[in-house]
Phi, psi and omega in degrees: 000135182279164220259178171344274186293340141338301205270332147319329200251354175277275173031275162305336214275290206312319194252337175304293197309310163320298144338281201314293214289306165334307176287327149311304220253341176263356153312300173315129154039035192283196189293288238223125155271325174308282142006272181324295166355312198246351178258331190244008171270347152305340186260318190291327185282336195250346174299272209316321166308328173274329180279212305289343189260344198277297144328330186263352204077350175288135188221132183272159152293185179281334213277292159334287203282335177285306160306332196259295176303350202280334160286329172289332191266299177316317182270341159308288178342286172316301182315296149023252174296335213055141161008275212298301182255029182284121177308131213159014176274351151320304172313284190334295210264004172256001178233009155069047182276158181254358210199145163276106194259031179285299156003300193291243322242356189273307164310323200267344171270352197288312194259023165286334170296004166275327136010280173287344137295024150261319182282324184281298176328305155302305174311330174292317195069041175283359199234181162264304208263146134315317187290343179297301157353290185278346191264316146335323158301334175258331148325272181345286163322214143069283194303292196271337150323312182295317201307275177357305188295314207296332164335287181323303144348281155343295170277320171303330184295291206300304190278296231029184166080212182270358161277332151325288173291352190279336196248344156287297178064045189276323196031054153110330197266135201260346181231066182284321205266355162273002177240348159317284189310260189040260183293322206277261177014308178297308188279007151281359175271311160344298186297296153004271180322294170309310174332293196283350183287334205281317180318279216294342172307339191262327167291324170333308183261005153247014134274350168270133200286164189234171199297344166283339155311327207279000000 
């Protein structure tokens, strides 16, 4: 059996191979290849983008990469499927939704990534303050939220017809990309919160003296 910290340090390896093989196999036959296209080369820009840093030495925890994975495997999906048409109708009908809201819940992992930007900044000692830390993570996450509808926007114009409209995945709702911006915004305050909860937890336990000290 590998010993802990191995298996910590295996970890990211353990979800990058999982990603490729999703992204293979939700690669096959999706509704909209274009669609498909346009939903995973932005998810494929931030895989790659961890390895170059990864390379670089910068490194997350696993709580950070877990956090992180949680969108590349969702937004693979949705590219699949489109949004729109991702099986999710149990959500739908048990909470009496008008809309397949597999979106928010894609939008709302968006912003665990302020996490590993709160993480890297403290650890780094890039801030004097933790709260700058976090109030930067949830800017940031905000900022690339705002970036997005307009991309979305963009494309939608630019491609029209139904992969336009299949890669907006507004369905129908006039305040999609302000309820989008939202949801990625809420979870980047989520995420905040668990930071700081997991930070003070940790200092807890270097700083508690253990029973051979007393």
């Amino acid at each position: 059996m590998a010993p802990p910290a191995e298996e910590r340090r295996l970890f990211p390896f353990v979800l990058a191979t999982a990603y490729a093989a999703w992204f293979v196999a939700l690669g096959i036959e999706p509704y909209s290849r274009a669609v498909w296209w346009a939903e995973n080369l932005p998810i494929v820009g931030i895989v790659l983008a961890l390895v170059v840093l990864w390379t670089r030495g910068v490194r997350f925890s696993n709580v950070a990469y877990a956090a992180m994975a949680v969108l590349l495997f969702l937004h693979t999906l949705g590219g699949h499927y489109t949004f729109e048409r991702v099986p999710f109708g149990i959500v739908t009908r048990t909470f009496g939704f008008g809309r397949n809201h597999f979106d928010r819940v894609a939008h709302f992992s968006v912003g665990f990534y302020a996490y590993a930007i709160a993480e890297v900044l403290v650890t780094r000692r890039l801030v004097a303050r933790p709260w700058v830390a976090y109030a930067f993570g949830v800017s940031a996450i905000g900022t690339v939220a705002a970036a997005y509808e307009i991309i979305e926007w963009i494309y939608a114009v630019k491609e029209g017809g139904a992969a336009g409209a299949a890669f907006l995945g507004s369905q129908g709702d006039p305040w999609d990309a302000q309820e989008d911006m939202l949801a990625d915004i809420s979870g980047a305050v989520l995420s905040m919160v668990v930071y700081a909860s997991v930070a003070r937890l940790s200092a807890g336990r270097t700083t508690t003296p253990s029973a051979s000290d007393a």
